[in-house]
Structure formats: C-alpha cells, structure tokens
N, C-alpha and C positions, 0 to 999 in steps of 0.2 A: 747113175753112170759111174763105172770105177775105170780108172787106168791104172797098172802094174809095168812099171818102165824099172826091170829091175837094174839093164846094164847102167842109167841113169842114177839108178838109187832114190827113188819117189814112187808114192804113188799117190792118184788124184783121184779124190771121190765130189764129184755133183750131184745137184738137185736135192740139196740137205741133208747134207753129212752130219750125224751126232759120234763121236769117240769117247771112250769110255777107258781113262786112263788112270788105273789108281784113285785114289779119292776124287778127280776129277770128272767131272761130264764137260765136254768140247760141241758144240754146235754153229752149226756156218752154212749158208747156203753152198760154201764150197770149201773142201779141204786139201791140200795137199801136205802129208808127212815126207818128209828128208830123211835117212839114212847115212851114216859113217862109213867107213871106206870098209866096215866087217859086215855093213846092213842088217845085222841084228840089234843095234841101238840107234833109239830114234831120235836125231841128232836138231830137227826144228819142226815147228808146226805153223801151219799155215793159212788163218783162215780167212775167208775173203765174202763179205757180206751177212749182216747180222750176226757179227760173231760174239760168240757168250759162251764163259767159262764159270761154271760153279764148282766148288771146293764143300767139301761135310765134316772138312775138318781145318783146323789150324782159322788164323783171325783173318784171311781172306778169303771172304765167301765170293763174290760173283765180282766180276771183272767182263767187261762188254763195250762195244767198238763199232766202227764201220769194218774196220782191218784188224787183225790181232797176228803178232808172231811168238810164240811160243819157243822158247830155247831150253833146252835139255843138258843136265852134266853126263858126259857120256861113261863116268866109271859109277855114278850114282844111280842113272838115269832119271835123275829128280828135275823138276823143274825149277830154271834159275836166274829166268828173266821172263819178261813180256815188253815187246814194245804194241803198243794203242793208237790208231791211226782214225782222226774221223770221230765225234761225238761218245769219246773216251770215260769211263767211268767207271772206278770200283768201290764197293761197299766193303765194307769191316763187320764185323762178326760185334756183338754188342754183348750186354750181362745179364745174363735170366732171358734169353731170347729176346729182349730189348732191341729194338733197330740199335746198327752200329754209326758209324762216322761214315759219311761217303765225301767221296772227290769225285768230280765232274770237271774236266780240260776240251782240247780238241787233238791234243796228244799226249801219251804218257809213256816214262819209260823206265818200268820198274825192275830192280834187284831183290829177288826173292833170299831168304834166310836159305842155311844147306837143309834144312828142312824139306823148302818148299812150300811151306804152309804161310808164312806171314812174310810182309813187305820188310826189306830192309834197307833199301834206298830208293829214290822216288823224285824224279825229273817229269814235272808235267807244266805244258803252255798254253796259251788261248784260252780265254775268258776261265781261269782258276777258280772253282767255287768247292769251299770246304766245308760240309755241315757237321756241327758235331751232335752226339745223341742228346738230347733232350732225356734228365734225368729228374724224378719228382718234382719238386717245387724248381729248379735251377732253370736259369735262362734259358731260352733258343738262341744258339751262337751258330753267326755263319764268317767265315773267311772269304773275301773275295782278293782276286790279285791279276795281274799278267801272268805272272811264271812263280810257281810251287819247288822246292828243293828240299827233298825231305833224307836225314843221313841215321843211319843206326847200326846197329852190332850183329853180330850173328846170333847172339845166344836169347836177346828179345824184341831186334825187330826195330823198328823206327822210333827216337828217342826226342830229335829234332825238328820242326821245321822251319823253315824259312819264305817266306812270302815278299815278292820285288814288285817293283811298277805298280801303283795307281790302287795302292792296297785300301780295304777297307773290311773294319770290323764291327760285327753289328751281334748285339743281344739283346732281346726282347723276353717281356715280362708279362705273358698273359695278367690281364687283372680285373677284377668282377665286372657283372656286367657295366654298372653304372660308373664305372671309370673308365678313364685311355688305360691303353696300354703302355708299359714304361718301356722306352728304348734308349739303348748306349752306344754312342757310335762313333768311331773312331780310323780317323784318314792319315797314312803315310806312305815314304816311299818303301821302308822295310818294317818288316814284324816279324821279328823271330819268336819262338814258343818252343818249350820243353812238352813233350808229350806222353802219359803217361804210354803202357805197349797196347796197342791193336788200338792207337789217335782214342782212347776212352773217357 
C-alpha cells in the first residue's frame, strides 16, 4: 500500500517497503519519506518496524533498529544523521572483507561525515556493547558500558571514544586446547580510547 499526500509533502509506503537511495538499500515494514517546502528534496526518512539500512560503500555498512530516522542535507542531499530507536545496532566495514567493529545500544544517535559514508559523531545508551574485530593472533575485545560517546572530524570519521557508567573491558585469548583461555578484564566508571578510522 502507497499513500501520496503531496499537499502534506510525504508519502507512505506499507507492507515492506525496500528504497533504493544512492549507495544505500532502506528496508522497513513501513516507510514514510518527508519532503522540503520545493518537494523535490527528501528532507527525512522514516522507517518503522525492522528497519535496516546497508551502505556498499564508505566504513558504514548496515545500521538496523526497531525505529530508524534518516535526515538528509537538503543542498547535498547526502545523508547526515540517523537517530536508532529499539535494539539499535551498526556494523563497520572491516580490512580484506574481515568483519568490522559493531555497537549494539537500545538507542543511537548518529552524525554522519558530508560524505555520508562513515560515522562522525556517536551518542548511543542502554546496555552499550562495542566488539572490536578480532584480527590474527590479537585478542577478542569487547566494551561494555551504560552510555557510548564517540567525537570525530569530517575528513575521517570517529577518532574518540568514550565509555560512562558501569564500564567494562574484556579481552580474551583463544589458547590450545589443553589450556584455559587467557582473559583481561577491566572495571571503571570512564574509559576513554583513541580510535584508529572506521573503530579498526
């Protein structure tokens, strides 16, 4: 089902709506696009129920939600926010097709680069879990916290982050069979981290 409410400026697509926006694929059991007061630039996106955005290009590949709002620069028309509502979570693009770094929240509320392609600032709360990619012999590290704060530049993207309330840092050490595993683990109320671009 589509609705075209053009004096409104939207329209409504149900019963799993996919949008095909630029690098982007958009999927949601439901969508509504907003328009600017010229309705030829799509000024937010709307999706409501299993919503999932994947990217094929730049260090943000898929970004998925109960809720997702999508905001638009309207002389660019790039994408230049997201806010995550509901079992929040986006993945990073990793090296040689390697998984990347994902965060998991219950909200998030990201600043994309004028690109559009990678995160440049990063507000996410509720149960914070940051994994980073598991790279040859190197630990599995995971971040866990209350509330995520992540700050970066336009020209590559998130540099910082910050970790508050009830943090905890864990790395583990796969090791042969015949032994434990080595774990490192570390409890505070803050953890800040420099990060290389695209959390690698």
């Amino acid at each position: 089902r589509a609705v075209l409410a053009q004096v409104d400026r939207y329209m409504l697509f149900e019963g799993g709506a996919v949008i095909h926006t630029g690098e982007m694929v958009l999927q949601a059991d439901e969508a509504t696009a907003y328009f600017g007061e010229e309705q030829t630039a799509l000024e937010r996106l709307e999706l409501q129920g299993r919503a999932n955005v994947r990217s094929s290009n730049g260090t943000l590949r898929e970004m998925r939600a109960d809720e997702a709002t999508l905001l638009f620069e309207q002389t660019t028309r790039q994408p230049e926010g997201t806010v995550l509502v509901g079992h929040a979570r986006i993945e990073l693009a990793g090296h040689d097709a390697e998984q990347g770094s994902r965060i998991d929240a219950s909200t998030m509320n990201i600043e994309l680069t004028p690109s559009g392609r990678d995160v440049m600032a990063l507000d996410a709360a509720g149960g914070v879990t940051l994994r980073l990619p598991k790279l040859g012999e190197n630990p599995e590290q995971h971040i866990r916290a209350a509330v995520l704060t992540g700050t970066g530049t336009p020209q590559i993207g998130l540099t910082t982050l910050r970790f508050d309330h009830d943090v905890e840092y864990r790395e583990s050490l796969q090791a042969p069979p015949s032994e434990s595993s080595q774990v490192r683990l570390v409890k505070a109320e803050r953890l800040e981290a420099g990060v290389e671009p695209g959390l690698s």
